[in-house]
LOBA-569517 format. One record per residue (C-alpha): residue in three letters; x, y, z; residue number from 1. Coordinates in Angstrom, 2 decimals, decimal comma. Example, Ala and Ser with C-alpha at 12.3 -4.5 7.8 and 13.67 -1.06 7.14 Angstrom:
! LOBA-569517
  residuo        u        v        w  num
      ALA    12,30    -4,50     7,80    1
      SER    13,67    -1,06     7,14    2
***
This chain:
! LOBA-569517
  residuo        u        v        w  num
      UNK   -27,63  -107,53  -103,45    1
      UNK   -27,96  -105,32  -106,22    2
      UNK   -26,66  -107,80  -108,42    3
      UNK   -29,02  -109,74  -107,29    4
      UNK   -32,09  -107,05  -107,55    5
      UNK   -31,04  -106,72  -111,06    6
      UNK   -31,03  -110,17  -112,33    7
      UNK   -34,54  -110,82  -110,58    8
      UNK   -35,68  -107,31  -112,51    9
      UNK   -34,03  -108,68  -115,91   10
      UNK   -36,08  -112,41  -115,13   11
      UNK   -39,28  -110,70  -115,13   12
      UNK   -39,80  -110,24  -111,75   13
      UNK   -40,27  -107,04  -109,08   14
      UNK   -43,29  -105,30  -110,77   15
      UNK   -44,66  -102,59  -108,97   16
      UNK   -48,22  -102,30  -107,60   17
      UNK   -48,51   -98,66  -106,46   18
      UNK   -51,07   -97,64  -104,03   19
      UNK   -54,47   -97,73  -104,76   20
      UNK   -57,12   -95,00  -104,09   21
      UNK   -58,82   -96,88  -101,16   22
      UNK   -55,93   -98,09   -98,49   23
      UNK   -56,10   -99,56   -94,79   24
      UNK   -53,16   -99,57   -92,64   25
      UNK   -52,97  -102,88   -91,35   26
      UNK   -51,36  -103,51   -87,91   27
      UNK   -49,51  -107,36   -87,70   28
      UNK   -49,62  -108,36   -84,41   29
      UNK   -47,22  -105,86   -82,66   30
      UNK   -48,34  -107,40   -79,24   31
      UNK   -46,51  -107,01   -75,99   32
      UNK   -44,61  -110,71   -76,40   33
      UNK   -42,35  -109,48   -78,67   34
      UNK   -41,40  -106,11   -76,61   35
      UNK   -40,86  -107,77   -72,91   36
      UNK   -37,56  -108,74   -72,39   37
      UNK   -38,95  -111,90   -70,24   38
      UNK   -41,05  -113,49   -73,22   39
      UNK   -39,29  -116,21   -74,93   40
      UNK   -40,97  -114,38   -78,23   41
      UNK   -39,11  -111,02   -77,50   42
      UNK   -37,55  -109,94   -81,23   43
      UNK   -35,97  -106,61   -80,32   44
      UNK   -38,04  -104,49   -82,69   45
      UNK   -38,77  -101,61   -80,90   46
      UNK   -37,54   -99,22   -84,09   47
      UNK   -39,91  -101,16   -86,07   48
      UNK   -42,79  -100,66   -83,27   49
      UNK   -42,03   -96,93   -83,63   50
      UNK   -42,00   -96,63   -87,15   51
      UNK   -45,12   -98,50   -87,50   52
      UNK   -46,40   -96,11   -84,51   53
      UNK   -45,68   -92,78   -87,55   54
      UNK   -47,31   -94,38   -90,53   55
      UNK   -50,60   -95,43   -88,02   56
      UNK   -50,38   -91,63   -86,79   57
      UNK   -50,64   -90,28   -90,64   58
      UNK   -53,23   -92,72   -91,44   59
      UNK   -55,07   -91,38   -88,93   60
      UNK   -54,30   -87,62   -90,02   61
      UNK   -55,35   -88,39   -93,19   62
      UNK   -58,58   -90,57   -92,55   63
      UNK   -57,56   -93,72   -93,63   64
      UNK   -58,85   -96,84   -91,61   65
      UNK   -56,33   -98,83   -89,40   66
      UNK   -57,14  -102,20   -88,39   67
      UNK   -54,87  -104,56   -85,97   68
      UNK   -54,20  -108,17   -85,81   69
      UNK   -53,43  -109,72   -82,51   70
      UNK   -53,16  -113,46   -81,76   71
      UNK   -55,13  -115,39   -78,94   72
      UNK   -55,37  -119,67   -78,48   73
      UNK   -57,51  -121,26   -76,30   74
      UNK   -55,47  -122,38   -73,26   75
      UNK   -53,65  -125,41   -74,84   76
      UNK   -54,24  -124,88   -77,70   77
      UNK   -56,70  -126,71   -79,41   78
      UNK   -57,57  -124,15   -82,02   79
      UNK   -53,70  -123,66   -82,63   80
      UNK   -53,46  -127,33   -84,47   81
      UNK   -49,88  -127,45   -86,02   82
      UNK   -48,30  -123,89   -85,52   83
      UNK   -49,31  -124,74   -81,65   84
      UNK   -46,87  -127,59   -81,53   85
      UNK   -44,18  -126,58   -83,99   86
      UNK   -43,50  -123,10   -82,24   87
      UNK   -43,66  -123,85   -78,56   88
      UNK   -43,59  -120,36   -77,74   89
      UNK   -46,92  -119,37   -78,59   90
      UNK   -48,20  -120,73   -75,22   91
      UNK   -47,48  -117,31   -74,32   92
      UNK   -50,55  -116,27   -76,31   93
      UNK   -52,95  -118,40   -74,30   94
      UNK   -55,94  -116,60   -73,54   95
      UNK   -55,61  -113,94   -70,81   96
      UNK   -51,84  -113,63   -71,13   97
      UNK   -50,87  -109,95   -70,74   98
      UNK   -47,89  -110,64   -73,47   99
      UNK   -51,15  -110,89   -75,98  100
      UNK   -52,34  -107,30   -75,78  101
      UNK   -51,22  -104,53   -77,63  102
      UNK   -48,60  -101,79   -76,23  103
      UNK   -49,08   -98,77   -75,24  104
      UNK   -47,19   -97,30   -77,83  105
      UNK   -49,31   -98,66   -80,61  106
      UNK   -52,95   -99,92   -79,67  107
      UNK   -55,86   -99,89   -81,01  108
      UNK   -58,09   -96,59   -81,17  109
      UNK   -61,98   -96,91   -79,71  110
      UNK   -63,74   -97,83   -83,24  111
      UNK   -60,83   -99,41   -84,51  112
      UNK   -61,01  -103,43   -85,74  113
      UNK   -59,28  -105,40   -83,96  114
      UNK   -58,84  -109,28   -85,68  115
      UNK   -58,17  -111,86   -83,74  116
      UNK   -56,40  -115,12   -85,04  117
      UNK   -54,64  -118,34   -84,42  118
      UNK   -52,24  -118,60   -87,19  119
      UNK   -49,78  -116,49   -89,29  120
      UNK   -51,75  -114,64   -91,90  121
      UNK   -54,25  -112,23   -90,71  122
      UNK   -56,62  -113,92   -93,37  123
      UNK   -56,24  -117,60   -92,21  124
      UNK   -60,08  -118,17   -90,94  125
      UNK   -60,39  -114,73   -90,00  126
      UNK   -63,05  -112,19   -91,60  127
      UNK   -60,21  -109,60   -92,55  128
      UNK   -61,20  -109,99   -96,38  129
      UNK   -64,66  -109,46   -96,19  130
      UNK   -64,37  -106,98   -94,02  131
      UNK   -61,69  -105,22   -96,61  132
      UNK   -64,28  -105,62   -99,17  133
      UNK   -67,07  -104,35   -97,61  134
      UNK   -65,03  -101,16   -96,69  135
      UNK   -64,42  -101,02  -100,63  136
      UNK   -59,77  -101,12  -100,02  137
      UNK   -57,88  -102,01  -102,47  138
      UNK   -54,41  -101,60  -100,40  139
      UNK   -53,33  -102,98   -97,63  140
      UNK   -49,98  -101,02   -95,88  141
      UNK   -48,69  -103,46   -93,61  142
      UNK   -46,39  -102,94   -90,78  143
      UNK   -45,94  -105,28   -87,43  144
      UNK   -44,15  -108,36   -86,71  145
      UNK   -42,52  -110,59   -87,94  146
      UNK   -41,13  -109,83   -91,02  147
      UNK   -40,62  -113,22   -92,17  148
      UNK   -43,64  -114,90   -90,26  149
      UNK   -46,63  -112,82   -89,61  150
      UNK   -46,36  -109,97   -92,26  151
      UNK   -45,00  -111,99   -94,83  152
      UNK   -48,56  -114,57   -94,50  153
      UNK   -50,21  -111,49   -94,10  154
      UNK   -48,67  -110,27   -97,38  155
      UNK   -48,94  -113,20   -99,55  156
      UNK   -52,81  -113,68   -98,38  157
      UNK   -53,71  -110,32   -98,64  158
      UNK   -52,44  -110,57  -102,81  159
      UNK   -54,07  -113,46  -103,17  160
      UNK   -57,22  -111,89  -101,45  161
      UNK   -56,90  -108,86  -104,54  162
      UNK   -55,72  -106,59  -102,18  163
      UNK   -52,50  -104,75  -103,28  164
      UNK   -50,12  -105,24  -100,24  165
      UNK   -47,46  -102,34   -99,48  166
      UNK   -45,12  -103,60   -97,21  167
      UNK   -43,39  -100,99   -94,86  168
      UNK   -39,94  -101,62   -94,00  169
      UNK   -38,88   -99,58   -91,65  170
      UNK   -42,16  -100,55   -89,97  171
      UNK   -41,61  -104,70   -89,89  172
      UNK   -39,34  -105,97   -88,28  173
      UNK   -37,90  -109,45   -86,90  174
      UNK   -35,70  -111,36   -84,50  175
      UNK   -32,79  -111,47   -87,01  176
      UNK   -31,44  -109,29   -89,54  177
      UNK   -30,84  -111,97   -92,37  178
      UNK   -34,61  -113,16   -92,20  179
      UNK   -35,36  -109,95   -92,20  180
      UNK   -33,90  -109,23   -95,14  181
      UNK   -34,22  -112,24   -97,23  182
      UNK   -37,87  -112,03   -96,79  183
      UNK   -38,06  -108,24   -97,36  184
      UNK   -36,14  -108,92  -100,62  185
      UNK   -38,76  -112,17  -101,70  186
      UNK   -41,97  -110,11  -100,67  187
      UNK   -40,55  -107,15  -102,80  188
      UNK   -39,84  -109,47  -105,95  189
      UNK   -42,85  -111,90  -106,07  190
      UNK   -45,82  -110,52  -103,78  191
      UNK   -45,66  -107,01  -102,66  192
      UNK   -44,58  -103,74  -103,06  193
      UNK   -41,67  -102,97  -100,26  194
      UNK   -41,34   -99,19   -99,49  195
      UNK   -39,31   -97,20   -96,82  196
      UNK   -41,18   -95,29   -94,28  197
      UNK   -41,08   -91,92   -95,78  198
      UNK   -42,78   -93,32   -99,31  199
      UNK   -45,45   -95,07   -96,85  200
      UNK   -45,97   -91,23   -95,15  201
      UNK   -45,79   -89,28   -98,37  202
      UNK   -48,39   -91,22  -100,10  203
      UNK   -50,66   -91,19   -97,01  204
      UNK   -50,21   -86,92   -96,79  205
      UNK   -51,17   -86,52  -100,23  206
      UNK   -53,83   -88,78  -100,03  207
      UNK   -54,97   -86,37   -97,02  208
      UNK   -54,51   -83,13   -99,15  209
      UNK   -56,34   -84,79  -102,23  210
      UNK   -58,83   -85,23   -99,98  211
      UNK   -59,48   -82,34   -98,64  212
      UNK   -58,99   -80,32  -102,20  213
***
């Protein structure tokens, strides 16, 4: 892999971002279905959810907005066109399913947006950008599920949006390690800056201290 890292690096790829002065924390879908043993969309990323639950705790600290994504479809699906039928699964996430809401380990705090979609990028026909706008970011530190579904979309959009995206790793996490990975390693060299948890904490603390200087 580090072969690999440096022959991407030598190509002209893996620039680095940085954080921006005016990050969110954005929350992918970390949703009951993939926690519950019983739901056929259970990934086994309970490190991830807890990770994800420190870097949401310093934004707080520090005053920096958090927003969450969850996913909800219309009982059959008829706003879930495509990704409907090609993942079966996501009948789970029919309206009024508990497996939709948001753990109690990580939800949502009372002021706190919410967004509410049908498909893998939080930005798909959702308001997220504007929203992002009108709040003046220009970061977005993702963490949530999946790595190489939701947060990936997410992460792809939210560059494309002219948002820098900051992709947590400890803090995303998926079904399967190689996914994981792979997508971790083609977010990092074409779309996003990948950091560990501790980078993700340390910028968000001296954000806080610059702050209150």
């Amino acid at each position: 892999m580090d072969d690999l890292t440096s022959a991407y690096r030598r190509a002209g790829f893996a620039g680095r971002l940085g954080f921006g002065d005016r990050p969110v924390v954005l929350v992918v879908d970390v949703i009951r279905a993939y926690l519950e043993p019983s739901s056929p969309l259970y990934a086994g990323v309970e490190d991830a959810v807890a990770s994800a639950a420190r870097v949401v705790s310093a934004a707080r600290d520090a005053g920096v907005p958090v927003l969450f994504t969850r996913v909800e479809f219309t009982p059959g699906g008829a706003d879930g066109g495509l990704f409907y039928r090609k993942v079966p699964a996501l009948r789970v996430l029919d309206a009024g399913s508990p497996l939709a809401e948001h753990p109690d380990a990580l939800r949502p705090h009372d002021g706190e947006i919410v967004v509410t979609k049908q498909y893998a990028s939080a930005f798909f026909g959702t308001s997220l950008a504007s929203t992002l706008t009108a709040m003046g970011a220009d970061t977005v530190v993702i963490v949530g599920l999946s790595t190489s579904g939701c947060v990936r979309a997410s992460a792809v959009d939210a560059l494309q949006h002219g948002f820098a995206p900051i992709v947590v790793r400890d803090a995303v996490g998926d079904r399967d390690v190689r996914p994981h990975e792979a997508n971790l390693f083609d977010l990092d060299a074409k779309y996003a800056d990948v950091v560990d948890e501790a980078a993700a904490i340390g910028h968000l603390e001296r954000l806080s201290t610059d702050r209150s200087g």
